[in-house]
C-alpha positions in Angstrom: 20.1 -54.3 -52.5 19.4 -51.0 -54.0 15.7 -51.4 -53.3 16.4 -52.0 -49.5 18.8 -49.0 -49.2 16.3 -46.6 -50.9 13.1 -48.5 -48.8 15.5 -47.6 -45.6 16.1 -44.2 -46.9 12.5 -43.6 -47.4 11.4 -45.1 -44.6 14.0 -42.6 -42.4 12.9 -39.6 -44.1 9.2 -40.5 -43.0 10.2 -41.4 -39.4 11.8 -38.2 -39.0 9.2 -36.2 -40.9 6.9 -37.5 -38.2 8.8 -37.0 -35.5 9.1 -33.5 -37.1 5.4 -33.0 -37.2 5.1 -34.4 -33.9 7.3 -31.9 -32.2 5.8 -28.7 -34.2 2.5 -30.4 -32.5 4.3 -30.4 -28.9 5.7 -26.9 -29.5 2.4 -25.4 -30.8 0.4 -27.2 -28.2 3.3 -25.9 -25.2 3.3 -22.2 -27.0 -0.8 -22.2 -26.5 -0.4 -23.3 -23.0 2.4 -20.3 -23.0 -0.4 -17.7 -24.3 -2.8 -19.0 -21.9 -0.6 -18.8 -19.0 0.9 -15.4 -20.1 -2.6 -14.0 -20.2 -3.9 -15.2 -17.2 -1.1 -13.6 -15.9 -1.6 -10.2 -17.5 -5.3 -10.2 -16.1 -3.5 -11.2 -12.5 -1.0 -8.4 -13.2 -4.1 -5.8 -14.0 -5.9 -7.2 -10.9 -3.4 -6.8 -8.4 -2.4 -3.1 -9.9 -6.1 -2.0 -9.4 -5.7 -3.5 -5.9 -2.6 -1.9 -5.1 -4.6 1.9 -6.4 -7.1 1.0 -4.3 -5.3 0.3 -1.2 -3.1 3.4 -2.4 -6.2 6.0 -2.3 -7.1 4.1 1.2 -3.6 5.1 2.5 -4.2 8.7 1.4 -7.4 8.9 2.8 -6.4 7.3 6.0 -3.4 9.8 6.3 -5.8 13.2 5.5 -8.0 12.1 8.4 -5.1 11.2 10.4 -3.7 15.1 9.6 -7.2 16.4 11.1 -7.4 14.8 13.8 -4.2 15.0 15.0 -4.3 19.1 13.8 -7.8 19.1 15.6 -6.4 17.4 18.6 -3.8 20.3 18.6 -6.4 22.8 18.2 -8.0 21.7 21.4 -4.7 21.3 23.4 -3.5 24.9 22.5 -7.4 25.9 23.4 -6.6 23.9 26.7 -3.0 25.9 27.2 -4.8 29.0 27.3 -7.8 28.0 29.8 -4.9 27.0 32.4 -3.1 30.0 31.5 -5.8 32.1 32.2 -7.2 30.1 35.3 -3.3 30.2 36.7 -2.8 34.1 35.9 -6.0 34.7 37.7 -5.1 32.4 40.8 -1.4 34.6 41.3 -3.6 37.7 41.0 -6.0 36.2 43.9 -3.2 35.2 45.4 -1.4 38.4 45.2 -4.7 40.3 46.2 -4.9 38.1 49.4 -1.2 38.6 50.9 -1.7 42.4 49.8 -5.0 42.4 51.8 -3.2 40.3 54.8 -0.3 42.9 54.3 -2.3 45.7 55.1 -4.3 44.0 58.0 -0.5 43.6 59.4 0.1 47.5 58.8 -3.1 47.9 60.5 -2.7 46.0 63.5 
């Protein structure tokens, strides 16, 4: 009887010292799988970072051009203003020289 309790005791300890080994096995195997996973996302993370830089500098580039144009655009609208300025200042002097002319044909006549 003592032989069978001892035999079951023995036997109980090597069940669970394989289920103890097994699970250190699961554990380490899901922990590599872990390490993988977390380093595949690092190089993801470092990807998507250089990505984002470059789409960054892209943004800044595209918003500097967008600056001259639009301050080139202005350039030639102010250039523009003054042309019509100076074509309509130079039609109210016409325009003033012509009724001062027809003014003085009235005195005249």
């Amino acid at each position: 009887m003592s032989i069978l309790i001892l035999g079951a005791a023995l036997a109980g300890a090597v069940v669970m010292g394989l289920f103890s080994i097994f699970r250190r096995i699961h554990n380490y195997m899901k922990a590599s799988g872990d390490r993988g996973y977390k380093k595949e996302l690092r190089h993801r993370v470092i990807f998507f970072e250089d990505d984002k830089e470059k789409l960054e500098n892209q943004l800044g580039n595209q918003k500097k051009e967008l600056r001259k144009a639009a301050d080139k655009e202005h350039t030639h609208l102010e250039d523009e203003k003054k042309k019509l300025e100076e074509e309509l200042k130079k039609q109210q002097k016409d325009h003033q020289d012509t009724v001062a002319e027809e003014h003085d044909q009235l005195k005249r006549a």
